[in-house]
C-alpha positions in Angstrom: 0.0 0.0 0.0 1.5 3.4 -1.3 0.0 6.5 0.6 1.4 10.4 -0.2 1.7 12.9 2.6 3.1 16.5 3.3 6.6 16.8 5.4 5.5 19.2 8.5 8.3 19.3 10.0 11.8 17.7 10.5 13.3 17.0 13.9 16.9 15.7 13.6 16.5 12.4 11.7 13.4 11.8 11.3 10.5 14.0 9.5 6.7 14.3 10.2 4.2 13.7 7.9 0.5 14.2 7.5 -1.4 12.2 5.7 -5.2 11.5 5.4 -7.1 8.0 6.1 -7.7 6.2 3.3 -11.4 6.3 2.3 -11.8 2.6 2.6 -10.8 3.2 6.3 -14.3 4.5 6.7 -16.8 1.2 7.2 -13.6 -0.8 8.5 -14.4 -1.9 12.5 -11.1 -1.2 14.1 -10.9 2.6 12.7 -11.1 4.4 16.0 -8.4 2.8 17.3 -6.2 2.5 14.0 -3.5 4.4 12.8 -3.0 3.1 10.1 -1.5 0.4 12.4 -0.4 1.1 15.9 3.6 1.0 15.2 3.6 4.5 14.1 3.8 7.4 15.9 0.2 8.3 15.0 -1.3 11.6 16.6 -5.0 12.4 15.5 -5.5 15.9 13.7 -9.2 16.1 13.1 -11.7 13.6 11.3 -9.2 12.6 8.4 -5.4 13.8 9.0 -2.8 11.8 10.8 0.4 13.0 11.4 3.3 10.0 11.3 6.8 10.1 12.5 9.4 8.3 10.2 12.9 8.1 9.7 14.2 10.5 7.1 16.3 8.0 4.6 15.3 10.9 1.7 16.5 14.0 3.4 13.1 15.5 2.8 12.6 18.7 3.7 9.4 20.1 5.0 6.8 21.3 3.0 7.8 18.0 0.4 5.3 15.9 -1.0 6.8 12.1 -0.1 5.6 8.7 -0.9 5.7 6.1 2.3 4.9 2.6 1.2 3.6 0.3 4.0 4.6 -3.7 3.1 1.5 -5.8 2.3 1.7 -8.4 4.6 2.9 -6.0 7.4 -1.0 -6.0 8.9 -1.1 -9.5 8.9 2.3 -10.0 10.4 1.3 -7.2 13.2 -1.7 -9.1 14.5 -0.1 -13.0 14.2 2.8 -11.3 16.4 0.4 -8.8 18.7 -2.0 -11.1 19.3 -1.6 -14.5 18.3 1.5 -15.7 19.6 0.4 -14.3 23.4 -2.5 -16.2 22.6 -0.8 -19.7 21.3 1.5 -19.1 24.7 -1.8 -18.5 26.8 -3.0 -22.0 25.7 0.2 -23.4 25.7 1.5 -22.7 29.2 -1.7 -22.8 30.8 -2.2 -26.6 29.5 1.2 -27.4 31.3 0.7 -25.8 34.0 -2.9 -27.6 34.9 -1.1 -30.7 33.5 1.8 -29.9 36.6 -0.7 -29.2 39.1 -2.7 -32.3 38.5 0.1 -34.3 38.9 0.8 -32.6 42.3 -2.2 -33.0 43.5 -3.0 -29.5 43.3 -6.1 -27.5 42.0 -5.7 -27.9 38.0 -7.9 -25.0 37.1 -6.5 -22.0 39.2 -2.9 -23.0 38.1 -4.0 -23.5 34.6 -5.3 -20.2 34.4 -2.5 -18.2 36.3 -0.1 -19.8 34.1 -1.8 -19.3 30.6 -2.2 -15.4 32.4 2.2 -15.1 33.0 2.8 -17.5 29.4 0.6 -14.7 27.6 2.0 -11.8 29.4 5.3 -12.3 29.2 5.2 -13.3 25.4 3.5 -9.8 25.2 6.0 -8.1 27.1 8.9 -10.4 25.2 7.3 -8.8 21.5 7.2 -5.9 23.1 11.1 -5.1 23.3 11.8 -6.2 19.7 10.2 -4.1 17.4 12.4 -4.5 14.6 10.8 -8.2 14.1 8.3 -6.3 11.4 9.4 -4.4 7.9 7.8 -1.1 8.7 6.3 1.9 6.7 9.3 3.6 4.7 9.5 6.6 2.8 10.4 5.4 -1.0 9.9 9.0 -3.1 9.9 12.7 -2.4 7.0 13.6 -5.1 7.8 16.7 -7.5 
């Protein structure tokens, strides 16, 4: 996905750019909570611009028209890592732990779920600190 947006401003390395939400965005479910996915620095204007923080690999300079390019399968790869693999560990750990506990003689269903609970969480927390796992939003053209 290819969107165009205005350089605002320029702060050291990086450049702001606003952009406006795609008209399909409109009948979409997650839109009030949707930056154009969450990994960008994404600060509401009004109804329709975003403004979106990105390294500046094309010494733009503000007031220039840039192309950013978002990678197809970056939405999909956002929500199998975000939510599916805290998920998978949720299952996971809270199977063994009520697996553990039943063989100790122990309440299966209380350690079952505070284990699937600390799997999840601290897959989450895990993804968390390595945001470099996704190819992110790039600018690829300063328009003329």
């Amino acid at each position: 996905m290819k969107k165009v947006g205005v350089v605002i401003a320029v702060e050291q390395d990086e450049v702001v750019i606003r952009s406006q939400r795609e008209s399909s965005c409109g009948s979409c479910a997650g839109k009030a909570s949707c930056g154009t996915l969450g990994s960008w620095d994404v600060k509401k204007k009004d109804k329709n611009d975003y403004d979106i923080r990105l390294p500046n690999t094309l010494h733009a300079r503000e007031g220039d028209m840039v192309m950013v390019e978002v990678p197809d399968q970056l939405i999909l790869t956002a929500s199998m890592t975000f939510y599916g693999y805290p998920v998978l560990a949720f299952l996971i750990v809270g199977g063994l732990s009520f697996s553990l506990a039943e063989g100790m003689g122990l309440s299966g269903d209380l350690f079952s779920a505070m284990g699937g609970l600390l799997g999840a969480g601290l897959t989450w927390m895990w993804l968390m600190k390595r945001p470099n796992m996704m190819q992110m939003p790039e600018m690829v053209e300063i328009q003329k």
